[in-house]
C-alpha positions as CSV (number, residue, x, y, z in Angstrom):
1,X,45.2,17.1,-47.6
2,X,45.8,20.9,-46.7
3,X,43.0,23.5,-46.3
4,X,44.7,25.7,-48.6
5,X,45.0,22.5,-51.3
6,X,41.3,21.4,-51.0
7,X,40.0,24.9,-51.0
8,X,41.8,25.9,-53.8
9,X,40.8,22.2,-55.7
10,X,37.0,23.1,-54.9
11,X,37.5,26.6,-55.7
12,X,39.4,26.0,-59.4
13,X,36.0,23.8,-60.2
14,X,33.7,26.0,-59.2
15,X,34.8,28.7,-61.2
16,X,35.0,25.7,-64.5
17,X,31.5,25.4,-63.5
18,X,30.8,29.1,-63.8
19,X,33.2,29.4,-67.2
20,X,31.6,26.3,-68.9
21,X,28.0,27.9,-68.5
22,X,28.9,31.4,-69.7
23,X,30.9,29.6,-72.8
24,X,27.4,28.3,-73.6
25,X,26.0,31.3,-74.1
26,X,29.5,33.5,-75.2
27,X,31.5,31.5,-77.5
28,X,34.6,33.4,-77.5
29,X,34.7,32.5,-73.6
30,X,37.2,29.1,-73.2
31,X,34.9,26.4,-71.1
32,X,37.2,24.1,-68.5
33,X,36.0,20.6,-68.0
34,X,35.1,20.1,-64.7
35,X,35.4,16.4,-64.4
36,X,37.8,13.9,-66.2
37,X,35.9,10.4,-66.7
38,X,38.6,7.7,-67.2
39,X,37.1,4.3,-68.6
40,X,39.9,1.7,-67.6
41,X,38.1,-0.8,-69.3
42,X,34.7,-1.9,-71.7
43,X,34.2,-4.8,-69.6
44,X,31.8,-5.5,-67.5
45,X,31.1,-9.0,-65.5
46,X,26.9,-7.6,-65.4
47,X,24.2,-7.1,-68.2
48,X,21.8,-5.0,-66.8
49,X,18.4,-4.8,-68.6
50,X,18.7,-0.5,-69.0
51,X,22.5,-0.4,-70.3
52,X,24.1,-1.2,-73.5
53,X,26.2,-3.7,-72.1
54,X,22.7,-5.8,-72.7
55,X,21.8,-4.9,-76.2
56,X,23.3,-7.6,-78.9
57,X,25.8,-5.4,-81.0
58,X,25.1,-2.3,-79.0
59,X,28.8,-2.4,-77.8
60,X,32.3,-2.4,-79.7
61,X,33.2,-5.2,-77.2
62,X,32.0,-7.4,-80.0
63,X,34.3,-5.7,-82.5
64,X,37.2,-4.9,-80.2
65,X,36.8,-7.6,-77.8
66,X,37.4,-7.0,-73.7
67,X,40.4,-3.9,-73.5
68,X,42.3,-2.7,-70.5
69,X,44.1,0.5,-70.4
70,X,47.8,0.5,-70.4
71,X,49.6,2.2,-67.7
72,X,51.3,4.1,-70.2
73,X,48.4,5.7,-71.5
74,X,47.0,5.9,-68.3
75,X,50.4,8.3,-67.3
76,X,49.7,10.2,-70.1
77,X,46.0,11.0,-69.5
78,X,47.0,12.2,-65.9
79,X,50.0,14.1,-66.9
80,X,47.9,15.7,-69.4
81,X,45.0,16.4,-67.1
82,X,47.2,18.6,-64.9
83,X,46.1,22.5,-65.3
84,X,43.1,21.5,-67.0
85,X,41.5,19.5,-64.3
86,X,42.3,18.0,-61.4
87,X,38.5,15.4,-60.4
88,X,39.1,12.3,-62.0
89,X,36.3,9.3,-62.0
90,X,37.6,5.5,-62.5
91,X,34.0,4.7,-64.8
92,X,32.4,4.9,-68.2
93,X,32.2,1.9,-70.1
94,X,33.1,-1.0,-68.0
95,X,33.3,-1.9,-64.3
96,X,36.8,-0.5,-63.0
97,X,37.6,-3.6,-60.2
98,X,38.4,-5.7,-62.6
99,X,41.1,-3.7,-64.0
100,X,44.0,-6.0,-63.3
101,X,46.0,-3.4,-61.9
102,X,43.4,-0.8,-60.2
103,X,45.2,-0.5,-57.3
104,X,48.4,0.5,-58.8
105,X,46.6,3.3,-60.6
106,X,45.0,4.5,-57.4
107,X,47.9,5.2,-55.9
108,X,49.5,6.5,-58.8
109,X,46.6,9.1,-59.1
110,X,46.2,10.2,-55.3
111,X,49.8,10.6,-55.4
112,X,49.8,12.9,-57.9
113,X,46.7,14.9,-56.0
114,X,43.7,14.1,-58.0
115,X,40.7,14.1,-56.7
116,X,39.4,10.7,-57.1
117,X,35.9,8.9,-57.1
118,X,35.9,4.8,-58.0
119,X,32.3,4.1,-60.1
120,X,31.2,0.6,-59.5
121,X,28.7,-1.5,-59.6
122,X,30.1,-2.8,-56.2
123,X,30.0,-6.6,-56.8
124,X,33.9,-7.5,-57.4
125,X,35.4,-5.8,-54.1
126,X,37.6,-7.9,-52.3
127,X,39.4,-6.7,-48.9
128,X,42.9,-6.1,-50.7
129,X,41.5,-3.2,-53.0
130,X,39.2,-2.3,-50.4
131,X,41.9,-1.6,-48.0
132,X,44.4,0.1,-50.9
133,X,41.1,2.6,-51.5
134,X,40.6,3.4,-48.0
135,X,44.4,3.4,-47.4
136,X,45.4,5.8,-50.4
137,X,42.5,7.9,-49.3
138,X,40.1,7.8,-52.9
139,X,37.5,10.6,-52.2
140,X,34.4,8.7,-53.2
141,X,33.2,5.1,-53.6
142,X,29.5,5.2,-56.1
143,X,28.0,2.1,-55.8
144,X,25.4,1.8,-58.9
145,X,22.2,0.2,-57.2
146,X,18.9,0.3,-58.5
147,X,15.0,-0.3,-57.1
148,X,13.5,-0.8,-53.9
149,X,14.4,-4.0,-52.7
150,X,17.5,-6.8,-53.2
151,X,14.9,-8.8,-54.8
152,X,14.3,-5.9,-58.0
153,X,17.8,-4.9,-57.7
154,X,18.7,-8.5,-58.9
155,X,15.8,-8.4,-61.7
156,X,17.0,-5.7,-63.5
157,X,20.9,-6.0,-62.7
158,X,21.3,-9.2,-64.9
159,X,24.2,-11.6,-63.1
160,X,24.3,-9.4,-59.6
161,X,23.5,-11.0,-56.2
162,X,23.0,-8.7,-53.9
163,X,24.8,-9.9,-50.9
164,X,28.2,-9.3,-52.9
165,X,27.1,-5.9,-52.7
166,X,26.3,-5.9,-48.7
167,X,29.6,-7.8,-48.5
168,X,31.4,-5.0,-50.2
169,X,29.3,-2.0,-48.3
170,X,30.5,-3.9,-45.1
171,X,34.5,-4.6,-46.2
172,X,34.6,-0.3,-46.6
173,X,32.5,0.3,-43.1
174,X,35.5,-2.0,-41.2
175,X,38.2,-0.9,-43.1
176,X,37.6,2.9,-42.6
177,X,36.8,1.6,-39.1
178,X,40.1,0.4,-38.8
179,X,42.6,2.7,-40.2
180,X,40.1,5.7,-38.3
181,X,39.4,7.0,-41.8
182,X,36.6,9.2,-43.0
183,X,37.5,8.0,-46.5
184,X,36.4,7.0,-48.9
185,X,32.8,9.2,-48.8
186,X,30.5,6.2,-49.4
187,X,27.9,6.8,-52.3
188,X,24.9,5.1,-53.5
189,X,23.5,6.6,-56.9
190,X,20.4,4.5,-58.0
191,X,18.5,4.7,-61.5
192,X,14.6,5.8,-61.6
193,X,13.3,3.1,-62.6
194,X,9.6,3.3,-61.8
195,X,8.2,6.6,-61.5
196,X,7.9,7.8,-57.5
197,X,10.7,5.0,-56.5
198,X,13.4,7.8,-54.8
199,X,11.9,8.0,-51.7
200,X,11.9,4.0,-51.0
201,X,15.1,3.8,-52.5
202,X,16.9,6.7,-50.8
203,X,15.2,4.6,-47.4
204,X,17.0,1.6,-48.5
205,X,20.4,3.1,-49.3
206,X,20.0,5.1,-46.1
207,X,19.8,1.5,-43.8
208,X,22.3,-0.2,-45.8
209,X,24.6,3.1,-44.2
210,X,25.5,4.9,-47.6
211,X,26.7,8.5,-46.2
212,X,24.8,10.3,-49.1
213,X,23.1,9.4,-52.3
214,X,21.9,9.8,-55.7
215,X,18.9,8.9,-57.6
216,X,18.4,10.3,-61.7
217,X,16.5,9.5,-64.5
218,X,17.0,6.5,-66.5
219,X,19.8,7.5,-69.1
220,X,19.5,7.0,-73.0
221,X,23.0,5.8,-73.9
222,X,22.9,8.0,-77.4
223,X,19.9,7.1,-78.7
224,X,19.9,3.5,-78.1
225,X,16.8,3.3,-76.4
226,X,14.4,6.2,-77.4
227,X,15.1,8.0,-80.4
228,X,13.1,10.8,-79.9
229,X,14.3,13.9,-81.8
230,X,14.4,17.3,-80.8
231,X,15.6,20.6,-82.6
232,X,16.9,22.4,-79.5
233,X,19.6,21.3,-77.6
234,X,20.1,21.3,-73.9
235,X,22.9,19.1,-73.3
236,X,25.3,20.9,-71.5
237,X,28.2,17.5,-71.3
238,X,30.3,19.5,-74.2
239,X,31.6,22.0,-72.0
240,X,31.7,19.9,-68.3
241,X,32.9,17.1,-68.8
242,X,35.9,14.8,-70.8
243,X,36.1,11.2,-71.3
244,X,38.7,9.1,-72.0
245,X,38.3,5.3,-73.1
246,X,40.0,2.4,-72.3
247,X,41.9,2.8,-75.7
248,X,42.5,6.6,-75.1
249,X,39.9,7.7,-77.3
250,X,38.8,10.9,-76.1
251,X,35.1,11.7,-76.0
252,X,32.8,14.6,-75.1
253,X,30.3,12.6,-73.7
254,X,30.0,9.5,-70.8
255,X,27.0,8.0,-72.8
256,X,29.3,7.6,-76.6
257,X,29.8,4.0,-75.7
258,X,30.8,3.4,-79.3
259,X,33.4,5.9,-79.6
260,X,31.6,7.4,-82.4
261,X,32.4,11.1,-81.0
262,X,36.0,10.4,-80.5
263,X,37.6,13.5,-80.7
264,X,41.2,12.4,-81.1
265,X,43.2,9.7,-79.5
266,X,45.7,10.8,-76.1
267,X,48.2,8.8,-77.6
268,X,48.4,11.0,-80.1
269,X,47.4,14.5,-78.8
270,X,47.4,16.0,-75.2
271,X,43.9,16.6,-73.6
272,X,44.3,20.1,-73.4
273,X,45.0,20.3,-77.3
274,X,42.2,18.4,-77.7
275,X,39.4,20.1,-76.0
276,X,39.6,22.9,-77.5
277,X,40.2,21.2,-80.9
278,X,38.0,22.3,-84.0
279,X,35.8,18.9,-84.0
280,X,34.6,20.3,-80.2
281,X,34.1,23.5,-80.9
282,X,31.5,22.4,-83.5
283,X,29.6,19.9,-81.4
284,X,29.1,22.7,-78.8
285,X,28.2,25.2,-82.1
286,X,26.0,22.0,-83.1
287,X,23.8,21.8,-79.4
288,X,24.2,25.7,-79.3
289,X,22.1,25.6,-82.5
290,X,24.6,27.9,-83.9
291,X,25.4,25.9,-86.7
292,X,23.6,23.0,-88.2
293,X,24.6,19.4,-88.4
294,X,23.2,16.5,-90.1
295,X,22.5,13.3,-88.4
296,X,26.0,11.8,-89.6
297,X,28.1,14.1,-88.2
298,X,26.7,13.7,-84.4
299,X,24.7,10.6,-84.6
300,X,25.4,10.0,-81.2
301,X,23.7,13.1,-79.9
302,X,20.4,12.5,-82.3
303,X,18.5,10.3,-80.4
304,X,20.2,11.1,-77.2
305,X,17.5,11.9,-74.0
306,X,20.3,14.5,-73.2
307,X,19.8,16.5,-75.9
308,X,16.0,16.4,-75.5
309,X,15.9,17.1,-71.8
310,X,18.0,19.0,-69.0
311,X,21.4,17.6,-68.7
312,X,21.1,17.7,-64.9
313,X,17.8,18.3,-63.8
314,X,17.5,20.8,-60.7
315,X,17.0,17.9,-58.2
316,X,19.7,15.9,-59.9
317,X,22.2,18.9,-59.3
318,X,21.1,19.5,-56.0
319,X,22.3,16.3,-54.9
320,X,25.8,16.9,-57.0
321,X,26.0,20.4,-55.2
322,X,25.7,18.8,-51.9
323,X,27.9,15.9,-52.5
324,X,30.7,18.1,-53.3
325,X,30.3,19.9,-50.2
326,X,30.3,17.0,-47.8
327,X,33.7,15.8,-50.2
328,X,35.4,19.5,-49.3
329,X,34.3,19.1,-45.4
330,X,35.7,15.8,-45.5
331,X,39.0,16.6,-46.5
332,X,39.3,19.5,-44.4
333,X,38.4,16.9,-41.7
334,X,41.3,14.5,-42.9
């Protein structure tokens, strides 16, 4: 990728960054998202004990059954997101690898000059996709590992073993070894789920050779497991970030795992006409505390810890803020 590409790329988010905060506080202002999460499925081949994949009728799997998205509709959402964002993440819902045609879409997208990170939970790599990703030059690889050791990491990630994971860690590490690649920038972002475990898990992640990591606070998924209600808002997802599920429903938030916020369907609509729709601008009025909701209107924002609690907590955004400057270094690099 060029300097002048990259820097401009890095620049263009920065300044959504800046917009979508000052929107928060002056209306009138237009936010920009700064990242585009693209569920490519609700799938998942894991039930870990803290996500909703776990919870008995938590999930519209049960309802809708296991979905892919279509390459058409995958076309359209990065057609779409041109001039209104160009970071794309392969996540939400579902594990992306077993998207039956992942790699296509990789190369679709890097073609097109997204910015792109892959979201795992880094048990289905195999050395084809593995080499396509390092190949087609994806930005990031996050593997999603939790606790201290293999031993807890298999406790609470329901159908993992853990030497999948070492297997995939070590398919990347020869693979970039091989083509003398710096991509993909390899990630490890682990869940707190013990209070005082970062230190011994950013130890672990550091042996296993991860180049940089990230460790957060357990997330709520909506509500489903605390419903703890607050009158103030500080969820901040509104105005940084846009979602699309595997059936093009378009959502404000990664954590709507029911598609209860969808506002509109890309099928239908174009991103940008939807972003800045009437339905969005009154969730962002409604966690402004501008104008009052009931609980029917945004149940999915309720209960939500989000809503209760900093969106990104200081050490949280820290480790965002330096991830994105190793990611702009590494492309200058490349």
């Amino acid at each position: 990728m060029s300097i002048f590409r990259s820097t401009f790329n890095h620049s263009t988010r920065i300044m959504s960054h800046i917009l979508s905060h000052i929107s928060f506080i002056f209306p009138k202002i237009k936010p920009r998202p700064t990242l585009i999460i693209i569920g490519l499925t609700n799938a998942c081949n894991l039930k870990c004990s803290f996500c909703f994949q776990s919870q008995s009728g938590a999930h519209n799997l049960q309802e809708r059954g296991e979905r892919f998205m279509t390459r058409e509709t995958f076309i359209k959402v990065l057609d779409d997101a041109k001039g209104l964002c160009n970071f794309i993440e392969f996540g939400l819902f579902g594990e992306p690898t077993m998207h039956p045609q992942l790699t296509e879409f990789i190369e679709i997208a890097k073609q097109k000059g997204f910015h792109l990170t892959i979201d795992s939970n880094g048990t289905l790599y195999n050395q084809k996709t593995v080499k396509q990703i390092v190949k087609n030059k994806v930005n990031s690889v996050v593997f999603s590992i939790d606790g201290v050791n293999s031993k807890q990491y298999e406790n609470v990630r329901a159908g993992a073993n853990f030497s999948d994971v070492k297997k995939s860690i070590n398919l990347f590490k020869l693979e970039k070894e091989n083509l003398n690649s710096s991509f993909p920038l390899l990630i490890a972002r682990g869940l707190e789920l013990e209070s005082k475990t970062g230190p011994k898990h950013r130890s672990w992640m550091k042996n296993l050779g991860f180049e940089h990591i990230l460790f957060s606070p357990l997330q709520n998924w909506s509500g489903l497991f605390s419903k703890k209600v607050s009158d103030k808002s500080s969820c901040t997802f509104p105005w940084l970030t846009l979602s699309v599920d595997c059936d093009g429903e378009v959502l404000p938030c990664c954590e709507d795992y029911n598609a209860k916020l969808s506002m509109g369907n890309v099928k239908n609509e174009s991103l940008q006409s939807l972003w800045f729709n009437k339905k969005w601008t009154e969730l962002r009025d409604f966690h402004r505390g501008s104008k009052k909701k009931t609980e029917q209107d945004f149940s999915s924002c309720i209960g939500c810890s989000y809503r209760t609690q900093k969106t990104l907590p200081p050490k949280v955004r820290y480790q965002l803020y330096l991830r994105a400057i190793k990611e702009y270094f590494l492309e200058l690099k490349n």
